[in-house]
N, C-alpha and C positions, 0 to 999 in steps of 0.2 A: 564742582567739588563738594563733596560732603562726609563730614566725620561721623561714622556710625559704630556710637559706643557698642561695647557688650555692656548691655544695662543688666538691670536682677533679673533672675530667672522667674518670668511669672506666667507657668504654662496653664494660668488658668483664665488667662487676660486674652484677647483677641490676638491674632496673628499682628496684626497692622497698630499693636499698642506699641506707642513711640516710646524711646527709650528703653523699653525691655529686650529681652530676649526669651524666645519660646524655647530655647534647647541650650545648654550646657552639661558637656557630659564627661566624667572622669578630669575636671578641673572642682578648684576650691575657691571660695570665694573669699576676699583676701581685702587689701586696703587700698583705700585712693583710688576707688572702680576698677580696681582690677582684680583678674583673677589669678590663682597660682597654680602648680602642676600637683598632682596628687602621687606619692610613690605607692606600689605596687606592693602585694606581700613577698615576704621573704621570708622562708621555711628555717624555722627553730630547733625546734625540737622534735620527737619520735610521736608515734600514734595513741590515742586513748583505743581501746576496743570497739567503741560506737562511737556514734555523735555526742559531743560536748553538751550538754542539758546543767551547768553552770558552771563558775572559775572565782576563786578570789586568789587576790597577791596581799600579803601581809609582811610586817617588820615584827620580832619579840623584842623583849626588852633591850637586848643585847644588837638589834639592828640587823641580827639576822634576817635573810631574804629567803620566803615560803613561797610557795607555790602549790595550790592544791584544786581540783576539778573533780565534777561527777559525770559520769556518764550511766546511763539505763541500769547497770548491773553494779558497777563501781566507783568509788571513790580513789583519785590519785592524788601524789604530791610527785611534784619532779624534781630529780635531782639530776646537777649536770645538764645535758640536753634530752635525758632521758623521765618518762613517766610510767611510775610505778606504784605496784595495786599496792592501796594501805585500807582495802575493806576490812570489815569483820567475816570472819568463816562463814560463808553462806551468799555475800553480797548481799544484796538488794533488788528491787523490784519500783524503778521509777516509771511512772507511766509514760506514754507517747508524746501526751502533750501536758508533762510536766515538769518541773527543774527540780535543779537543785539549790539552797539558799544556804548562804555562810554568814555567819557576824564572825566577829573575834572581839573579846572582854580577856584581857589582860593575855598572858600568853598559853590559851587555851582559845581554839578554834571551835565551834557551834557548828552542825550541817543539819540540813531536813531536805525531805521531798517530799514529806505527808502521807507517803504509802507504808515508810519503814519508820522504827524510834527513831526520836532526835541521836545524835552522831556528835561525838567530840574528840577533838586531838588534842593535845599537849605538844605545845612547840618547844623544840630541843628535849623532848623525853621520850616523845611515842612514837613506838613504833609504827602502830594499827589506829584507824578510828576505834571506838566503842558506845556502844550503848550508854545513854545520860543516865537513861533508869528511872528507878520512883515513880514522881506524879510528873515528867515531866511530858508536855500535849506533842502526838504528831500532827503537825502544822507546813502548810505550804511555805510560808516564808517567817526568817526571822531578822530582827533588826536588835541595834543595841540603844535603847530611849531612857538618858537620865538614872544611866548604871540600872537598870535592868534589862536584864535578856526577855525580847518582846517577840512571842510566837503569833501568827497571824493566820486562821482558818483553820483552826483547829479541827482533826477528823470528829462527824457526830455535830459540829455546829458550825458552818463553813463561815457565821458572820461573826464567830466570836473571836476577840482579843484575848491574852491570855498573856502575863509576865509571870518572871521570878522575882523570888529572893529580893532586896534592896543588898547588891555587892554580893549577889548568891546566885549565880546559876542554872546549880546542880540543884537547886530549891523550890519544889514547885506546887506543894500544899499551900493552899488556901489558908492563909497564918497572918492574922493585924501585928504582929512581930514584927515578921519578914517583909510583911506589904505583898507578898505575893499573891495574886487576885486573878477577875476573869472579869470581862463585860463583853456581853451581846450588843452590835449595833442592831438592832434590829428596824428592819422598814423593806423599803422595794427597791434598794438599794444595789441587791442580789449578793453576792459571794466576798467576800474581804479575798482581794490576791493581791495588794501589794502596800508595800510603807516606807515612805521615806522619812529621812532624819536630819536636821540640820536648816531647817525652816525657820524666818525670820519673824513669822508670826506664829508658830507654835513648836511643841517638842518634835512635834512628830505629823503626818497627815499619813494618814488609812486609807488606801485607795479600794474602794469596792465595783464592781462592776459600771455600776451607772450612778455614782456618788461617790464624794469625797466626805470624811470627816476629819477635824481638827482633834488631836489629841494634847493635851497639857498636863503637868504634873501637878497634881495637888496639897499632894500628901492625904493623911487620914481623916476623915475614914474612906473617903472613895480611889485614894490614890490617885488616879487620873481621871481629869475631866475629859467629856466627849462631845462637842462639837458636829450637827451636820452642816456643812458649809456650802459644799456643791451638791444639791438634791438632782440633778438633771443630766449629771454626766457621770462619767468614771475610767477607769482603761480597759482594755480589750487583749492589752498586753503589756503583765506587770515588769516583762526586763524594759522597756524602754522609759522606763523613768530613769531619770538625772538628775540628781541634786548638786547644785552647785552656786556660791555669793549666795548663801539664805534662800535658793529657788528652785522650784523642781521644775522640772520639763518632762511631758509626757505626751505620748499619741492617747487621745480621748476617742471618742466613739462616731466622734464625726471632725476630726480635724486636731492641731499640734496646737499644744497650750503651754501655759507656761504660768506656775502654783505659787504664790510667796507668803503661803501660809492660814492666807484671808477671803480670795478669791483668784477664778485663773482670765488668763486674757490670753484671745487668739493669737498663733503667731504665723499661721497659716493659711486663715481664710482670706480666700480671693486670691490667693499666692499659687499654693502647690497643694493644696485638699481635696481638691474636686479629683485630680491627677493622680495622687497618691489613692484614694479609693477606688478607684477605673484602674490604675496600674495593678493594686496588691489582691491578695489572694483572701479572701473574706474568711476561705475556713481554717487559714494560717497565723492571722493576723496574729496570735500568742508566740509567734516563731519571734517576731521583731525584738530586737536587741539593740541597745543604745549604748553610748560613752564616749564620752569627754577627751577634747584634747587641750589640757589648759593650753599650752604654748601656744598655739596658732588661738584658740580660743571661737574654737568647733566642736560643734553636736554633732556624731551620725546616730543613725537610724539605718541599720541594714534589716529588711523586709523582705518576705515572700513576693514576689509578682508571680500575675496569671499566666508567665511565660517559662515559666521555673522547670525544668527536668526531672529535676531530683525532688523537690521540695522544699530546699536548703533555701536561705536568703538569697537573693543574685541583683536585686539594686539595696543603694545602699543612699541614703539621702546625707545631706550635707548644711547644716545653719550656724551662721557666721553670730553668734547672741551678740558681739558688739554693733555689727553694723546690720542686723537684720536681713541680711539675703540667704539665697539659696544654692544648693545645684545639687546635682547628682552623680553616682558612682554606677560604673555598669560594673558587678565585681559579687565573685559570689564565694560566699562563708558559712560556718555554723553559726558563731555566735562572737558578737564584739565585746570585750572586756578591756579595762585596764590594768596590764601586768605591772609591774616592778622591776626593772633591772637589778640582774648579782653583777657584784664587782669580778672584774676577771684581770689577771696578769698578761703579757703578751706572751709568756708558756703556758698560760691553761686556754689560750686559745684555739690551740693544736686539735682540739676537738672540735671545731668547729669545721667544716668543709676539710674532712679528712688532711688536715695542718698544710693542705696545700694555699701557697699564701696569693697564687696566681687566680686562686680560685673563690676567693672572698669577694663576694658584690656588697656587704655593709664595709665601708669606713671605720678606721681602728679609732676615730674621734670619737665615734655615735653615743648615742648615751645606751646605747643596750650592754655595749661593755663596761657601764658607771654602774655605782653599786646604789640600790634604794631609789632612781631615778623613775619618774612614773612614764609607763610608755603605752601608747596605742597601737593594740594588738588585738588576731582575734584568731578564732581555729577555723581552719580552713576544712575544705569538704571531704579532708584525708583525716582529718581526727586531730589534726598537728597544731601547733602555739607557731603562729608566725605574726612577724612585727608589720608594718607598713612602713619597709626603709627599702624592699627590691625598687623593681626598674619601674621608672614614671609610665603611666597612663597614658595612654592614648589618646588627645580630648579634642573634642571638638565646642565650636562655637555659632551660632547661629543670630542675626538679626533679626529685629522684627522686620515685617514685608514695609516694605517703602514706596514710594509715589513719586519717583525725582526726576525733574525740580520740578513737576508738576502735574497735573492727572492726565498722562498722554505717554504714549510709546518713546523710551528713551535708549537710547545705546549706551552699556558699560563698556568702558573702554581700559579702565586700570583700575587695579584694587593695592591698595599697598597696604600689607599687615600691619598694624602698630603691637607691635609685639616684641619685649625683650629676649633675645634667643642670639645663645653664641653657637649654634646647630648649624648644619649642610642646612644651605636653600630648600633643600630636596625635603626634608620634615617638616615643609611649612606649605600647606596646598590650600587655596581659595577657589570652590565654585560658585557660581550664582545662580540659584532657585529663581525661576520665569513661570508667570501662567498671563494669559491673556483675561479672563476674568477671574472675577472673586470665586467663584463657583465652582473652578475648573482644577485640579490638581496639579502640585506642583512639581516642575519640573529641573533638575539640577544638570547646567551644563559640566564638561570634562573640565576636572579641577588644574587649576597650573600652582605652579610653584615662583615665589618670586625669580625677575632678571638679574642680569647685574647690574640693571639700575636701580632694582631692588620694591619692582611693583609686579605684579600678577597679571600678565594681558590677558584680558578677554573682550570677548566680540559679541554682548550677547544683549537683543533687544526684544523688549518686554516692557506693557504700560506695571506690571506689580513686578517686583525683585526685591527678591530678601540675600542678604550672601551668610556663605559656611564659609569656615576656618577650619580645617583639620591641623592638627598637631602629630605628628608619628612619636609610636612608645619610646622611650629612651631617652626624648631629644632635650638638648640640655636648655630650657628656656625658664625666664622666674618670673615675670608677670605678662598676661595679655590684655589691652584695652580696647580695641577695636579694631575695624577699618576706615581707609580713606578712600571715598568712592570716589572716583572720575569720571564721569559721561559727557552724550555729547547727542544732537538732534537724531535720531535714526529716520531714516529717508523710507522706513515701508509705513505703510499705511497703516491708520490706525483701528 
């Protein structure tokens, strides 16, 4: 007998590294070594025109629920389950491989893409974006640092920083008044595309190509101090930073880091780096989109791979920041954001899956019908806001290759799942991967499904065996830990 955990996912470790496992897929990695079922998207709302190229969810003062996206040509807000154009006459012109960036400073919304002028809405009054106007820079992204509005890449100086106003926006002359200012990073740093806020050691960190800088408030005369702190890295893709507890997490140039202001520390190498660069698509890597799910208190990262059709994301990685593991999602999106739930009555329901009530796959518990509740959501390859509450994942499990009970030809004889599942036998199948050398490719016999004595027969001899667990979509299970191997001498020759 032997108990064969699903250890962390370290498909960057040898096949035969104990305790790991080399494949976890469309599960999450959860507590107490074990894993959890991942749910499926579940379609929200109506279509943008093109691909979602950015999304913020917002509250105004009043706790109203916003919702507003850009796509290539326009700007929407949705109302209801519907998205509707709120461009200026003309639209826009966002590039192929550019976003869109939102802040929000009190109850007036901020957008850029750096092709077109900065964009602002007025929540509860406007109807249309419009034009900021004045001196204010178009800039790839913006952030809100220390009540000023902070534009970043300015067109004409792609390394330069630029704010408003101190409690002014709409303010963007150069004025020791206002404090409103510029600074060039300049070095080999390459391009400023991203900034996060809410760092435990600074106001802010300015991500540039292949370096980070620290930003600080000073006040006058320089305003904010600048910092280079990481001269040797930077990202490759400004949406998958995460900021979250004082720390950002980002895909760097060669591997997953994680910022707290001062310096960053790997949280990927030797794990899943080597993998994620061999899986993803080198000239997409800008497609990658990240976000949080506090609750379970998970990172993804859904990314381009080199298997991609479309060019859309289609894996989607998965990191546990409390317990440091991994796994992955075979699942393909535009782009992952975190929405907001509106509050809904059980009569404004009705618009949901045409008020048929036979036809509702989310639960009337869920927090998507709670009002202000943060939810992990993303747009699917239809243009559409769907949640991650449809039907579970399909997931499979895999061990590392084993030797048992010692380096010689052994017979599997039962496998019994250690797995919680109130599901049909039938959505629970275990085969066993055989090669005769290390050399040699490996081989998966015909999967079974537990008896009702509740083990898996198989008959399958092999000096190397690794076992798979499959899970079918739908099936109702809430943690998986392992398997219990049973063999026994095999009588063929070694």
């Amino acid at each position: 007998m032997a108990l064969l955990a699903f250890g962390p996912w370290l498909p960057d470790s040898p096949d035969n590294d104990a305790g790991s496992s080399p494949e976890i897929t469309n599960a999450v990695p959860g507590y107490g070594l074990a894993y959890e079922p991942q749910a499926g998207l579940s379609t929200f709302s109506t279509s943008l025109s093109s691909r979602c190229q950015g999304a913020i969810a917002c509250q105004d003062t009043t706790l109203a629920t916003y919702w507003f996206a850009g796509s290539h040509g326009d700007l929407w807000r949705i109302e209801s389950v519907t998205w509707s154009n709120v461009s200026v006459a003309g639209g826009y012109s966002t590039s192929t491989d550019g976003t869109w960036s939102f802040a929000q400073y009190g109850d007036t919304i901020y957008a850029t893409n750096r092709n077109d002028p900065m964009q602002f809405y007025s929540l509860g009054a406007g109807a249309a974006f419009a034009a900021v106007g004045g001196a204010a820079p178009q800039a790839r992204r913006l952030a809100i640092v220390k009540n000023f509005l902070v534009a970043v890449n300015v067109v004409g100086s792609p390394q330069r920083i630029q704010w408003s106003g101190l409690d002014a926006p709409l303010s963007w002359t150069v004025d020791s008044t206002t404090q409103a200012d510029f600074q060039d990073l300049l070095g080999s740093g390459g391009q400023n595309v991203g900034v996060a806020v809410g760092l435990l050691g600074s106001d802010a960190a300015i991500f540039q190509q292949r370096a980070v800088w620290r930003m600080t408030y000073a006040g006058l005369p320089n305003v904010f101090d600048f910092a280079l702190v990481e001269g040797v890295r930077g990202t490759p893709a400004p949406d998958s930073i995460i900021t979250l507890e004082g720390k950002t997490f980002y895909l760097g140039e060669n591997g997953f880091y994680v910022f707290d202001g001062m310096q960053s520390q790997p949280i990927g190498a030797s794990k899943i780096d080597r993998t994620f660069f061999t899986d993803a698509d080198p000239a997409l890597l800008y497609r990658t989109s990240g976000v949080v799910d506090t609750t379970r208190r998970l990172l993804f990262w859904a990314y381009v791979s080199t298997a991609s059709a479309d060019g859309n994301p289609d894996r989607v990685l998965v990191y546990n920041y409390a317990t440091a593991t991994w796994s992955r999602l075979n699942l393909s999106v535009e782009l992952l954001w975190q929405s907001l739930s509106f509050g809904y009555t059980l009569d404004q329901l009705d618009v949901f899956f045409g008020g048929d009530i036979d036809a509702f796959t989310v639960s009337f518990d869920s927090s998507q019908w709670q009002g202000g509740l943060r939810q992990f959501s993303a747009f699917d390859t239809s243009h559409r806001t769907s949640h991650f509450t449809g039907t579970r994942l399909a997931a499979t499990f895999t061990t590392a290759e084993a030797l048992l009970p010692e380096p010689r030809r052994f017979l599997t004889t039962q496998v019994w799942p250690i797995i919680e599942c109130r599901s049909a036998t039938a959505d629970v199948v275990v085969s066993v991967g055989h090669r005769d050398r290390p050399i040699d490719t490996v081989t998966y016999a015909t999967g079974t499904s537990p008896n009702t004595v509740g083990f898996c027969p198989q008959r399958t001899s092999t000096p190397y065996a690794r076992y798979r667990m499959s899970v079918s979509a739908g099936a109702a299970w809430s943690r998986a830990f392992g398997l219990d191997v049973r063999t026994g001498a095999s009588t063929e020759s070694t």
